[in-house]
N, C-alpha and C positions, 0 to 999 in steps of 0.2 A: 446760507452762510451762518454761522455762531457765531451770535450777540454776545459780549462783554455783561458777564455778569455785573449787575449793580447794585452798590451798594448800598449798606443797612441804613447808614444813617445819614450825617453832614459829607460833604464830597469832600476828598483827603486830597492834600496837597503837598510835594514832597517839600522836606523842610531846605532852605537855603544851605548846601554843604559847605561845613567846616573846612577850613584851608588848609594843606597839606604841608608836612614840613618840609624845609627845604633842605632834603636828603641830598648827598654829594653822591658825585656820579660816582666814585671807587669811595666805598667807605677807608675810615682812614687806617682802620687793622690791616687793610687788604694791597699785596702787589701784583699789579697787573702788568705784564709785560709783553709786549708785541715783538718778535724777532721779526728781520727782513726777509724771512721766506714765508710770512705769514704765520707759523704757528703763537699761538699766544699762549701766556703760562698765568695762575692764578693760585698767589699762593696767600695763605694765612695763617701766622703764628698762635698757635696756644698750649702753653704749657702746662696747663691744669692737670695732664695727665700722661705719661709715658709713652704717647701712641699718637699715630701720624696713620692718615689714608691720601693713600695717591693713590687721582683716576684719571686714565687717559680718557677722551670723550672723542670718538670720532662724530663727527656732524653729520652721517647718512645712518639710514635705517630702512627697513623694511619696504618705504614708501618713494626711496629714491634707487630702484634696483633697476628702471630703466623699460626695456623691452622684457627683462628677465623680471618683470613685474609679477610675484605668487610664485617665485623660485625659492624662497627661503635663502637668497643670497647672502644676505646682511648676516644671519644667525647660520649657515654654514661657516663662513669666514671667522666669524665669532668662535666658533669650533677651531676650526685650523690654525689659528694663532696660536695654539699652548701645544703644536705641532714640533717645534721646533724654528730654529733660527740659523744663520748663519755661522754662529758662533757657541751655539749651545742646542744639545740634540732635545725631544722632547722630555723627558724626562728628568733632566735637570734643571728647567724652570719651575716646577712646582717644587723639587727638592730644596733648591737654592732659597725661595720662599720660606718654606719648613726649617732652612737648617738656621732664618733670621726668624722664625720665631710667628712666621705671619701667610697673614690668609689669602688665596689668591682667587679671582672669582669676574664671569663677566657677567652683562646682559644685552640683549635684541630689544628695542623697540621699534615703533613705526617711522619714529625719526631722529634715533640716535642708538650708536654700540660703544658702550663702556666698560672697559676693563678697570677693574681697581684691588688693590691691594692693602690691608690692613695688617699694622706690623707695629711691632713695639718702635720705641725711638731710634734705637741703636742698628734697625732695620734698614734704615733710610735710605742709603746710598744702593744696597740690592734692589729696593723695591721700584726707583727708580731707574734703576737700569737694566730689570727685566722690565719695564713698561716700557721706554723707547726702544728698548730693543728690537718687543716684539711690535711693536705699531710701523717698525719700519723695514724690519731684517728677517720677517717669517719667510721660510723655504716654503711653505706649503707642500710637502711634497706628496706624490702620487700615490704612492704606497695607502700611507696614512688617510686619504682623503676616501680612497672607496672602505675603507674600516670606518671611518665618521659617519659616511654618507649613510651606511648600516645599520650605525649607534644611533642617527637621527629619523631613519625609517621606524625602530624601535620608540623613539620618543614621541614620534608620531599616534602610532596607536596606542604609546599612552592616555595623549590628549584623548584619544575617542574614548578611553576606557573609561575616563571622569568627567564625570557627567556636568559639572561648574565648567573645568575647563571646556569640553565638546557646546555645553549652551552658551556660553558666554563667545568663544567665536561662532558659532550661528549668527548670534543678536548684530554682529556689526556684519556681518553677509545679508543678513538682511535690509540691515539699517540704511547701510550703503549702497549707490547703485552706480554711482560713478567713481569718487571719493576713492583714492587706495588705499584708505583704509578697510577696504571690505576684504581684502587678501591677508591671509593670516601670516603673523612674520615667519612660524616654520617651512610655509611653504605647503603646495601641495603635490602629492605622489608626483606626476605627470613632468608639471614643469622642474622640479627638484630632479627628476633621473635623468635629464635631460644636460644638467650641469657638467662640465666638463672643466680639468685643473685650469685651462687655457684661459677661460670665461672667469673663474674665480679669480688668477691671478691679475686678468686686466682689470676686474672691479676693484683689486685690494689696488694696484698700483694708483687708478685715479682717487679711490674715495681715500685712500690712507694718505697724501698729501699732506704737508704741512699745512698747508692753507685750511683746511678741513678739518683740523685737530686743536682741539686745545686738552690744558692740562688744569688739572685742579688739587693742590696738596695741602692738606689743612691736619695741625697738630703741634707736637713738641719738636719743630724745625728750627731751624738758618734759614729764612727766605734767601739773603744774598749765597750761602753755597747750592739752595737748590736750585735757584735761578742759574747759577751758574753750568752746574753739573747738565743740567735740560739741554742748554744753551750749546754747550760741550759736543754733546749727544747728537743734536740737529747739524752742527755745523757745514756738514756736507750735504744737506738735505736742500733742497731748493722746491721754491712755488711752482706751482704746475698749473695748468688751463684745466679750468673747473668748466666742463658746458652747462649750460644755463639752463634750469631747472624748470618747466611749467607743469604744474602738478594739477590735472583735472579737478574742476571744482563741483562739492556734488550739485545738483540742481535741487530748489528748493521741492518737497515734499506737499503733494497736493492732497494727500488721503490718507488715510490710517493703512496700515501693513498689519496685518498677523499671521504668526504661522505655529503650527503644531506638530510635534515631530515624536516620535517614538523611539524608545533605546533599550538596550535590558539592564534596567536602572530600577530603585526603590522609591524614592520621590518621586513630585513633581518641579525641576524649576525652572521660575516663571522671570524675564524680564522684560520691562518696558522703559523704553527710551525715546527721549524727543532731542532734536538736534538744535545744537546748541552754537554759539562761534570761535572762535578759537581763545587761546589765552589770554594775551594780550586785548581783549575786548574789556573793554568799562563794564558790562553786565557779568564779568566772570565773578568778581568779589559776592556779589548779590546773590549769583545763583550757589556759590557754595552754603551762604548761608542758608538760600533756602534748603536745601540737600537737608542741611542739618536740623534744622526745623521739624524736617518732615520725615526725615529716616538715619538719624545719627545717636545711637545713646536709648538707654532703656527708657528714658521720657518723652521722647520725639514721638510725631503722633500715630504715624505707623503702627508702630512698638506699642504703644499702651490702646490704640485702636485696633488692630487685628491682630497682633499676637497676643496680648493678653486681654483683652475685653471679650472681642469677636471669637479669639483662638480659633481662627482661620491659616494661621502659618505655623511655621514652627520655626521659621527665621524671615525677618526684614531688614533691608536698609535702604538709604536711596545715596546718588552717589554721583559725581561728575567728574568728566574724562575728558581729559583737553591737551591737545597739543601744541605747533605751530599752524595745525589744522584746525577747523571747523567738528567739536568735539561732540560728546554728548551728557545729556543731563540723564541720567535713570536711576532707578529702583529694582531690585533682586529680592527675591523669596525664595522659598522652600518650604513646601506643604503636604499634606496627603494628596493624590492624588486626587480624590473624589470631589475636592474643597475647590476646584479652580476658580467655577463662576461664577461661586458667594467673594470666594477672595479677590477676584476681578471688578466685580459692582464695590468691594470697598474700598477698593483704592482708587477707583476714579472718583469716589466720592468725596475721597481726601483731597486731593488734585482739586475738586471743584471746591472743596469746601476753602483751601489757598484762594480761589480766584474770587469766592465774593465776599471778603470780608481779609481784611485787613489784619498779621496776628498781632499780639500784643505786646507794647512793649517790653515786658517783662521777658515775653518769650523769645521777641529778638536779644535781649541783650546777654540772655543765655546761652543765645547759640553763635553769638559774637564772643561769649567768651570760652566756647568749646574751642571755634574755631583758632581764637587766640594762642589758647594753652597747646592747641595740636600742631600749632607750626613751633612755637618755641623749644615744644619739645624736641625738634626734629635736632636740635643745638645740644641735644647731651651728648652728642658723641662725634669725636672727630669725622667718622663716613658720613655720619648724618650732614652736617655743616657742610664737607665737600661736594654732596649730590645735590645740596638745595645752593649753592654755588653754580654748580655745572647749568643745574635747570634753570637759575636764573641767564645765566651767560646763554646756551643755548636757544632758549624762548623771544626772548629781550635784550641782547646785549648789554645788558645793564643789573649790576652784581646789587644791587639795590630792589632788583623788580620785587623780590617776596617782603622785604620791608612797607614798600611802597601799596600794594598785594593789604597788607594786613592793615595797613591804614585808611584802605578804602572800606575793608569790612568793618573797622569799629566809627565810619561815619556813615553806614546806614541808619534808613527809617524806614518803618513799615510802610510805609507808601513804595519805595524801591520797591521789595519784597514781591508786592501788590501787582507792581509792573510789569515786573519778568515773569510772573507766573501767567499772567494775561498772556503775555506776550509770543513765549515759547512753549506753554506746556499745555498745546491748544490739540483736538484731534486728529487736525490733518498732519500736523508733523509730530505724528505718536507712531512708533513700532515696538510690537509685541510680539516677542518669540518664547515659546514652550518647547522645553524638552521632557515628555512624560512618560512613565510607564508602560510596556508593551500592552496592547488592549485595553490602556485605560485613560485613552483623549475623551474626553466630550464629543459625542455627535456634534451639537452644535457650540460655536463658543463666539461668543463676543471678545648779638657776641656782649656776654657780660663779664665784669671785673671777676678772676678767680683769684684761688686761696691757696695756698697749700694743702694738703690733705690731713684733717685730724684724726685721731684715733679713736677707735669705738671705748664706749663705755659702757660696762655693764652696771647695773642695781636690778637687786631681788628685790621684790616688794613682798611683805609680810605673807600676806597669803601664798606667795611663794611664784608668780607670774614674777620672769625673767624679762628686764627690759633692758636693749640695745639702744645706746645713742649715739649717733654719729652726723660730729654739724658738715654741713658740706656749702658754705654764701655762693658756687659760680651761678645757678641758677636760681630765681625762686620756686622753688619746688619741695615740697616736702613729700616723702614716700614713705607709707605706714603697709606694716605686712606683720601680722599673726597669726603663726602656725601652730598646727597640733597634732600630736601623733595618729596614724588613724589610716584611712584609707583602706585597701582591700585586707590588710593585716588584721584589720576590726572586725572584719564582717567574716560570715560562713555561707555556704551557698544557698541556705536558704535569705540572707539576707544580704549578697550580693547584691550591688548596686546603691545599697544605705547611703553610703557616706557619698556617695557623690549627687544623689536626689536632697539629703537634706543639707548641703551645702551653697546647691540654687535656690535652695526654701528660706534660705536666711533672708536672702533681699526683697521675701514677697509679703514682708509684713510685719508689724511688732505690734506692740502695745499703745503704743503713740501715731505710728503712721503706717500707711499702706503704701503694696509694693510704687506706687505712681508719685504718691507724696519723698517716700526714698530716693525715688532716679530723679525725682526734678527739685528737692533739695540739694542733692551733691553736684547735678550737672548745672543748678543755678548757680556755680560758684564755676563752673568749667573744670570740676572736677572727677574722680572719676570711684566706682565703689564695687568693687567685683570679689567674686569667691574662686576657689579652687580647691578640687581635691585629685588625691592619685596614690600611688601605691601604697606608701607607707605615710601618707601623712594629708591635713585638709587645713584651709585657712582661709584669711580675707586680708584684702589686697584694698589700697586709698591712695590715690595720688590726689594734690591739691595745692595751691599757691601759698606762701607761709602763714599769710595772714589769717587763711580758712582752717590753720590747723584745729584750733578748738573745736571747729564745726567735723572734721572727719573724727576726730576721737569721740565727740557725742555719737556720731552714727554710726562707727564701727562698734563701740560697747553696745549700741542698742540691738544693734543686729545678732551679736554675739549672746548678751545678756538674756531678751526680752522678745526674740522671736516667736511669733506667734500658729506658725504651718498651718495656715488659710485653707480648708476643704478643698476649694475651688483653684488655688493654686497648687493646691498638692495634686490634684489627678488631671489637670495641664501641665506639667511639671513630668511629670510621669509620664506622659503621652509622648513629652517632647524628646525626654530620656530614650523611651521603644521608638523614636523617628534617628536620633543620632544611633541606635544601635544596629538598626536595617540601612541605615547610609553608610556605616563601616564598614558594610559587606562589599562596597566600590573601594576599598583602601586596602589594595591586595596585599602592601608589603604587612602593615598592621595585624590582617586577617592571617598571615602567614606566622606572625612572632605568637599573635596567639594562643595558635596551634600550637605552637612550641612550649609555650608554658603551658597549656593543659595536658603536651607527654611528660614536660616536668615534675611539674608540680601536682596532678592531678587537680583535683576539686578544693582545692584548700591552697589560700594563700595567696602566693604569684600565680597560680592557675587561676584566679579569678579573675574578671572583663572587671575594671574600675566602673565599665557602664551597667555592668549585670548581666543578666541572660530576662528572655522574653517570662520565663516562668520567675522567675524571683521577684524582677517587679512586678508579676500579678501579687504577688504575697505582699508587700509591703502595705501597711496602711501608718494614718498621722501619729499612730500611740506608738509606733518600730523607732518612727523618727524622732518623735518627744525623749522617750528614752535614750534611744543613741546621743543626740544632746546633749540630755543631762550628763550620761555618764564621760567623755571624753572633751566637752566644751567648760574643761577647768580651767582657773588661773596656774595651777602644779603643773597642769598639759600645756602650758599657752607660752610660747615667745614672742616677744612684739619686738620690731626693729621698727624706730625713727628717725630716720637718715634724710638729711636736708640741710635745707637755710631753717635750723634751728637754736634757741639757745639749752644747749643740755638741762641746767638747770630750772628755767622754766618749763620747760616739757616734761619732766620727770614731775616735778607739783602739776601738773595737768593730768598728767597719766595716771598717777594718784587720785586725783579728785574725782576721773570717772570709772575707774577701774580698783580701785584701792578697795574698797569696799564687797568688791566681788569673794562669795565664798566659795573656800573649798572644802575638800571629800578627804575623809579618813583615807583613799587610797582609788588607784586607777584600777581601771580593767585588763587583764593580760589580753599582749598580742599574740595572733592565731603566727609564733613561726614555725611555721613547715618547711623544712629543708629541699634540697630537689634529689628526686633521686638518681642512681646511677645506672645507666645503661648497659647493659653485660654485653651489649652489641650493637650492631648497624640497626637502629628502628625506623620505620619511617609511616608519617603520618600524610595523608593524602586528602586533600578536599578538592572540591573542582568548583568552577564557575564559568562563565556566561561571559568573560573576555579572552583576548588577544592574548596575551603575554602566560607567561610562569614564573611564578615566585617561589624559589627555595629557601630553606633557614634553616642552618645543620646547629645545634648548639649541646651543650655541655654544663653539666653541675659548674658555678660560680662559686663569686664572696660575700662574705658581708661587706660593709663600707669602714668597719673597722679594721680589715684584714689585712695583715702587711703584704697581701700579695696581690693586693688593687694595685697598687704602683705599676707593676710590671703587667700585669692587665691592661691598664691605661694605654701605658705605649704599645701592647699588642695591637691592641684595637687601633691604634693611632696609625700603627706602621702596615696597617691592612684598608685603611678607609682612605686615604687620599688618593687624590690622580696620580701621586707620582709613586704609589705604594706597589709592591713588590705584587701583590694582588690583583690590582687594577691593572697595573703593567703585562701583567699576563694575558687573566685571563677576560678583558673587556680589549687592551690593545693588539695585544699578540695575538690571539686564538678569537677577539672576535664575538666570545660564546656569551656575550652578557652587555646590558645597557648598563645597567648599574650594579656595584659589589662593594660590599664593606662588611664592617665587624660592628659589633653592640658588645660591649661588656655593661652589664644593666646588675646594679648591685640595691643592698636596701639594709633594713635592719635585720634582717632573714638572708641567709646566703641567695643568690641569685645566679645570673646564668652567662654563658660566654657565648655567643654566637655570630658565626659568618652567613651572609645571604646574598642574594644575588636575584635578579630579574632578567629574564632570558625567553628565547624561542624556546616553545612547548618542545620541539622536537630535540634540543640541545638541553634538556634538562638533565639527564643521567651523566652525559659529560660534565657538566656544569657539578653536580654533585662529584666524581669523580677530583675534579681538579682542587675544590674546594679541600678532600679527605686528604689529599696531597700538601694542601698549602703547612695544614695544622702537622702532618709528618716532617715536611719540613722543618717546623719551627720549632717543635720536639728535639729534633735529632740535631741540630746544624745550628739553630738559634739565628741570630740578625749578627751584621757586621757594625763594628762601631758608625761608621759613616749614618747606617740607619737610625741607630740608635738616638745620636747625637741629634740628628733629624728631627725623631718627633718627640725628642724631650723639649728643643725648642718650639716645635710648633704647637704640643698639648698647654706649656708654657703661655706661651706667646697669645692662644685661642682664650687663656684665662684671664689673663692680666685684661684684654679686650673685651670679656665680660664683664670684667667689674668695671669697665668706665662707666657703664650705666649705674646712678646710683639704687636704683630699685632692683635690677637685678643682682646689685649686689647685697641689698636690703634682707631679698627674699631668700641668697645662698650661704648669708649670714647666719641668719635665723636658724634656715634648717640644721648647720653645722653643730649650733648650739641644742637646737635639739632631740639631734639623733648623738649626741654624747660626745661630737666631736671638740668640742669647743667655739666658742664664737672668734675666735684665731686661729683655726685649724688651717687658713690657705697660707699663711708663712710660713706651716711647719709643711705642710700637701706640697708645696713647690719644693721647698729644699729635700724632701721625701723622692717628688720624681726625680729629683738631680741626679741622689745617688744610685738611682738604680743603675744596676751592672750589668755588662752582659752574660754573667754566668747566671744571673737573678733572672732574666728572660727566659732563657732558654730551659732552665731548672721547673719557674712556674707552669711556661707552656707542656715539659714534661709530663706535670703533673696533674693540667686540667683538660689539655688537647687532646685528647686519643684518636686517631682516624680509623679506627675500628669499632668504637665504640660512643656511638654521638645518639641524637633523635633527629632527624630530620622530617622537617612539615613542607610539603609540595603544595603549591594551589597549582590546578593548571586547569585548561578548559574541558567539558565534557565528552566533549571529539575526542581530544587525543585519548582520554583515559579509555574509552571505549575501543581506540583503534590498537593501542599500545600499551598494557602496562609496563610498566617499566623497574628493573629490582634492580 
């Protein structure tokens, strides 16, 4: 038996907890309504922003399928629903969405399917009346169901294809031996073909029930007319006999499990899980913090213990999963292969090092306010608020539980902490699954006040750094983001990959502090400090509570200013760079656009990987990086946006104080733009791999971002990427010949490119090509009908306005606008821009960039077919 590590010093006692407030069972923003056939509604007003999510929530999932238990019931039905209705064929529910301006979208889990809707305000009365629509009046019909059942065969071997996804359902097959949670919610081959409409429709008629259902709408509403309107809708609907539920419980774990498995993958990943109790448990608060402690944020000990000390992974976290079920606590990596079982003795040694010694206050109260900040955040956004609504109501009955949730995490003590890690995260109920490379297992292994919305303010500061301010009181939150031009337009192919290595190098060092002093400064406030770079431009990213703002302006100038590119971070940095760029080889649609920009563009520009190629980062060393630096990390190059709970005019004298000072350069460096060129014909680019599937991507010379014929781009790509798109309707529901199809128009300060792609059976690739040459002749010659039109000007609309409710997202698409030339107001002129496009403006543009004769096309497919088939 394992003794109870004992402690270092005096015996720790936990301290007498602090008494909880006395939260009312319906907070008082919130109306809860019980109709008499059982469905109940949940609704909550806020007007802070233009935009409202309604979500139906059926109360079954994956784990309540019955006999048809590992049928993928719940997430077939999930499918079927946007099938069509009684009163409306399928096609016209995702339109009707579109033509309000809004998103429509479901999900499966183990024990619950929610449908939801995101829509501007004036959406409201559609969005709710394609939801009870469909939750109560789907035809399912026949036809459509063996075309689904096809499209979800295909999604199937996607899951195999990715290798997170494929390990990650392993770990709970393993985990599990009772528990239904061991069945994956798509279902497997076997019982999934087995399904018959007869078997779906009886599941939808008992689990779809009023009694079963609630509703959750939170935004810029009428609670009394949505109340109503719902009300309306069910009127005819009556309770039904629910049979009564006994869900096998797993039996407790007497020994460790490991298992090893092999894929044709480039990592290794590794996870381990110990079983935990379900949500509703008094230890759940405890264990999220421990999670966090131990694997959440670049200072958790994981992270600074074997990814960057040991650099044993090249990715950590740890992480808990919990239901209405009996959940789990674990941790995930990603390593080299050869690294398993040095990276296996380090983590158990973390694990042990939890069990005998108590952490420190310091460190709990850090990760009590990570966890703080990450549930508040969950309130920037009307869907957010609705889904941590639904989850409380679903879990708890009680609209109160994540309040109540977050009040038990800020009265822990390390003594708690101390408990649960004894308690649950002991051997015998530990399971470890690997999924590795072929050949290369180890033989052996062991709700706040809002405001109206202010306007941005711009000030140039002398040195010529453009600063954006914009106060925002609903939350406290401040959101810092400065960009710089830059990214692959910077670099040549010998030093492909620069700008996105020395923009991880920022946070691993300066002149004052190291990379471990950085992440556990900004996470000791539950803040957060991260970089970014990509095509045309690089930057750093701060979120933080308002009172911390002085503290993220000191560390972002320092990072920015007074980086220091540490040896030893730079060539783990660089390793970790060649691990993400042999993992992209599992992201076939990515590997496929690729392609396409290397027939594009060649060697220069948009042909170049933002991560590099295997030969460029050997070239790199810290004086490539120093330099690239110096010369594009200017104030002249830099926008800063500060959007928040702030006061303009004190943040601007702050911004000054650490940044004023900063010098600039007689002049910038010119960007590498290389245009794309043009194809005199059909060309087509061909790689193969080691999966299932085939990914096509036919594309076409593009715009730049200034071009007046983005607009009508936009909505090309808009009226070919939805479900209910002219595209999708074809050639995924009619013919069959594809899981997935849509368009990218990908633009920059460089013209860019316009392409359609698709993911398909290897052997339906040529027609899939075919149909695709077809679509773009179409839209040349014939154009769109207004109806379409009118469609996705509202929903590219409708998808932006629901961007910018987040304030940081709208921080960072501020910024950019300002500095790529558009102006820091450029989406008041962008919207009333898409309005007026016309339909002669469609059909004119696609004339002139479409040609179905003349495109480049990049095929992935596997190395069988290429062998059995070429194909022209």
């Amino acid at each position: 038996m394992r003794k109870s590590p004992p402690l270092r010093s005096t015996r720790l006692v936990a301290s007498p907890p602090r008494p909880l407030r006395d939260l009312p069972a319906v907070p008082p923003d919130i109306r809860l309504v019980s109709l008499q056939n059982g469905l109940t509604i949940i609704v909550r007003e806020d007007h802070s922003a233009p935009v409202v999510s309604a979500q139906a929530w059926c109360m079954s999932g994956s784990v309540h399928e019955g006999r048809w238990l590992g049928a993928g019931l719940s997430h077939l039905l999930e499918h079927m629903l946007f099938k069509g209705t009684k009163t409306r064929p399928a096609s016209r529910i995702d339109q009707e969405v579109q033509a309000a301006g809004g998103y429509i979208n479901a999900y499966t889990s183990f024990d619950r399917t929610v449908f939801y809707i995101d829509v501007p305000s004036s959406g409201t009365r559609v969005a709710l009346d394609v939801l009870c629509d469909i939750m109560q009046h789907a035809t399912l019909p026949a036809a459509e169901l063996a075309k689904e059942q096809d499209v979800i065969r295909r999604e199937m071997d996607m899951c195999q294809d990715d290798p997170h996804r494929r390990s990650s359902q392993r770990l709970f097959e393993v985990a599990y031996t009772r528990s239904p949670l061991r069945f994956t919610i798509i279902g497997y081959p076997d019982l999934f073909n087995a399904v018959r409409r007869a078997d779906l429709l009886a599941y939808y008629r008992e689990k779809y029930a009023p009694n079963n259902v609630f509703y959750v709408v939170v935004g810029d509403v009428d609670a009394a007319a949505v109340l109503e309107q719902i009300q309306q809708a069910y009127a005819q609907s009556r309770a039904k006999p629910l049979p009564p539920e006994v869900l096998p419980e797993e039996p407790r774990q007497t020994a460790p499990r490991e298992i090893l498995e092999e894929a044709p993958i480039e990592l290794g990943h590794l996870h381990v899980a110990w079983h935990i109790p379900d949500a509703r448990h008094p230890d759940l608060p405890v264990l999220e913090v421990l999670a966090t402690v131990l694997g959440q944020g670049r200072s958790s000990r994981l992270y600074q213990q074997i990814r960057e000390k040991q650099k044993l992974v090249t990715s950590i976290d740890a992480w808990t999963y919990t239901t209405s079920l009996p959940g789990l606590f674990g941790l995930s990596a990603t390593m080299e292969p050869d690294k398993l079982d040095s990276a296996r003795r380090a983590i158990f040694a973390e694990i042990q090092r939890l069990q005998d010694r108590p952490v420190t206050e310091s460190e709990l109260q850090k990760a009590v306010k990570q966890c703080t900040t990450a549930l508040l955040a969950t309130r920037k956004t009307m869907a957010g608020q609705a889904q941590d609504l639904g989850g409380c109501w679903l879990l708890a009955n009680d609209l109160g539980f994540s309040q109540r949730y977050l009040e038990a995490i800020q009265r822990l003590r390390p003594a708690d902490l101390l408990r649960v890690a004894r308690t649950y995260l002991v051997p015998e109920n530990r399971t470890l699954y690997g999924l590795w490379p072929k050949g290369r297992v180890p033989r052996a292994t062991v709700t706040l006040p809002s405001t109206r919305s202010e306007p941005i303010q711009k000030v140039e500061l002398a040195n010529g750094l453009r600063l954006l301010l914009k106060p925002d009181q609903r939350l406290p939150f401040v959101e810092l983001r400065a960009v710089f031009q830059g990214g692959v337009l910077a670099e040549t192919p010998e030093t492909n990959g620069l700008t996105a290595l020395m923009a991880r190098l920022l946070l691993k060092g300066t002149r004052r502090r190291s990379a471990e002093q950085i992440a556990r400064t900004i996470e000791s406030v539950g803040g957060s400090l991260d970089t970014y770079s990509g095509n045309n431009s690089f930057g750093v990213s701060a979120e933080v509570l308002h009172d911390d703002l002085p503290l993220a302006l000191e560390l972002m100038a320092e990072v920015l200013l007074q980086p220091t590119f540490p040896e030893a971070a730079f060539a783990h940095e660089r390793e970790v760079q060649l691990a993400k760029l042999r993992a992209r080889k599992d992201d076939l649609l990515t590997r496929a656009l690729l392609a396409l920009r290397r027939g594009l563009f060649g060697s220069a520009g948009y042909g170049l990987d933002t991560l590099g190629t295997e030969t460029s980062l050997a070239r790199l060393n810290r004086d490539l990086v120093r330099d690239f630096h110096r010369q594009w990390t200017l104030p002249q190059n830099c926008v800063l946006a500060v959007f928040g709970h702030i006061d303009p005019d004190t943040t601007h004298k702050a911004v000054e104080k650490v940044l004023g000072r900063w010098p600039n350069a007689s002049s910038l460096p010119s960007l590498h733009l290389s245009p794309p060129r043009s194809p005199q014909q059909a060309e087509r680019i061909r790689e193969t791999h080691e999966k299932r599937q085939a990914v096509l991507v036919m594309g076409w010379p593009g715009v730049r971002l200034d071009s007046e014929d983005r607009f009508a781009l936009e909505l090309i790509q808009e009226l070919c990427s939805d479900l209910g798109s002219r595209l999708f309707l074809r050639v995924r529901e009619k013919l069959g010949l594809a899981y997935y199809v849509g368009a990218q128009n990908f633009m920059g300060l460089s013209p860019g490119y316009f392409a359609f792609y698709a993911g398909t059976d290897p052997a339906r690739a040529a027609r899939v090509e075919r149909e695709l040459a077809a679509e773009a002749r179409l839209l040349r010659d014939r154009g769109v009908t207004a109806e379409e039109l009118e469609r996705a000007k509202a929903k590219l609309l409708g998808q932006k306005k629901i961007a910018r409710q987040e304030l940081g997202n709208l921080a960072q698409l501020t910024a950019l606008d300002e500095l790529y030339g558009l102006g820091y107001q450029n989406f008041d002129a962008e919207d009333a821009r898409i309005e007026a496009v016309t339909l002669e403006e469609v059909r004119s543009v696609a004339a002139r960039y479409l040609d179905p004769d003349r495109y480049v096309l990049a095929i992935l497919e596997p190395e069988s077919k290429r062998k059995q088939q070429p194909e022209g």
